[in-house]
C-alpha positions in Angstrom: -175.6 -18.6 211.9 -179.0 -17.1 211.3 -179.5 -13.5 210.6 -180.6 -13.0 214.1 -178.1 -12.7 217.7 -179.9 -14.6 220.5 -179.2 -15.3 224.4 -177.2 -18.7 223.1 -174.8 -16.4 222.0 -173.4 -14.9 224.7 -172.6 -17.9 226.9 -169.0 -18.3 226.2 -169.5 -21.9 224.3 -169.5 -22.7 220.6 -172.0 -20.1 219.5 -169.9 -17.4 221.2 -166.8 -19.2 218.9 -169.0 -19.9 215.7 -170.2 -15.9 216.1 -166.7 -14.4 216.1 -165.4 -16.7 213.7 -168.2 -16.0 211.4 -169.2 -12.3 212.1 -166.4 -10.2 213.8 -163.4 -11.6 212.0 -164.6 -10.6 209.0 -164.5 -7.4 210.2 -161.7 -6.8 212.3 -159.6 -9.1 211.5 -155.6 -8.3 212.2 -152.7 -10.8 213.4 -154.0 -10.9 217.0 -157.6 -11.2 216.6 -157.1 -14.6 214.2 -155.3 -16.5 216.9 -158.8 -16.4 218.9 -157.3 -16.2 222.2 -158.8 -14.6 225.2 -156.1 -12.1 225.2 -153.4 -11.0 223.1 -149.5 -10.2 223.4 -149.5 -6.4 222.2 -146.3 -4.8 220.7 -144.1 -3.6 223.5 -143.4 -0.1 224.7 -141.6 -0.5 228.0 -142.3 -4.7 228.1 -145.5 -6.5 226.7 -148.9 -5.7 227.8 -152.1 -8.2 228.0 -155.1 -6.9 226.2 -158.3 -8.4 226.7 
């Protein structure tokens, strides 16, 4: 990844994967995040919610 975001970025594909995996994990990265799903299975408070 260059030190520039372009366009190719944003279209859901491998550079979308290779950006979070090499950018935003690094910074927020917690239990949920690192499974790289679309959603995640949040702690319950009355049942499980879906956070996307």
């Amino acid at each position: 990844m260059g030190k520039e975001i372009t366009l190719a970025y944003g279209g859901g594909g491998e550079e979308t994967q290779k950006l979070i995996k090499d950018l935003f994990y690094r910074y927020f990265e917690n239990p949920i995040l690192l499974r790289g799903e679309d959603s995640g299975i949040l702690p319950p408070l009355e049942g499980e919610i879906a956070f996307t």
